[in-house]
C-alpha positions, 0 to 999 in steps of 0.5 A: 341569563335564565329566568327563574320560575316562580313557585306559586302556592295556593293557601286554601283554608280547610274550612272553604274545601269542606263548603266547595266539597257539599256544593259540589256534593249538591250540584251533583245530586241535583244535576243526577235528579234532573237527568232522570227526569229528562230520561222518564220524560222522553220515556213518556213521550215515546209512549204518548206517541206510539199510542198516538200513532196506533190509535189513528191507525185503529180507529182514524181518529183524531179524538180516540189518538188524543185519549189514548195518548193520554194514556200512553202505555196503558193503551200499548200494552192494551192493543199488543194484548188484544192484536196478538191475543196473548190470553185466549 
């Protein structure tokens, strides 16, 4: 004899889909938000250590590397400006 499958039904309230939808609804937004965050951090990073990077290789030194990679890209910008005089 074959067994019979049994039908499972699942009874959900309306109110419960609504509270699961505006958690889900949360969950993304948040998620979304520490996602761009993640990108805008390794945007600085890479900045921080390309003006590193530039800095020793100017200037041999280690205090000038720190202060110009505390300004990151300020200071990439400004050794592009200055090597390849763009405004002269």
């Amino acid at each position: 004899m074959a067994k019979k499958k049994k039908r499972s039904s699942i009874n959900i309230k309306i109110n419960d889909v609504d509270k699961l939808i505006e958690k889900g609804k949360k969950w993304y937004e948040k998620d979304k938000k520490e996602k761009c965050m993640c990108k805008c951090m390794k945007f600085c990073g890479f900045g921080s250590a390309l003006a590193i990077v530039l800095s020793y290789a100017k200037n041999s030194s280690i205090f000038w590397a720190i202060i110009h990679g505390i300004l990151s890209w300020i200071y990439v910008v400004y050794r592009i400006i200055i090597d390849y005089n763009l405004f002269k």
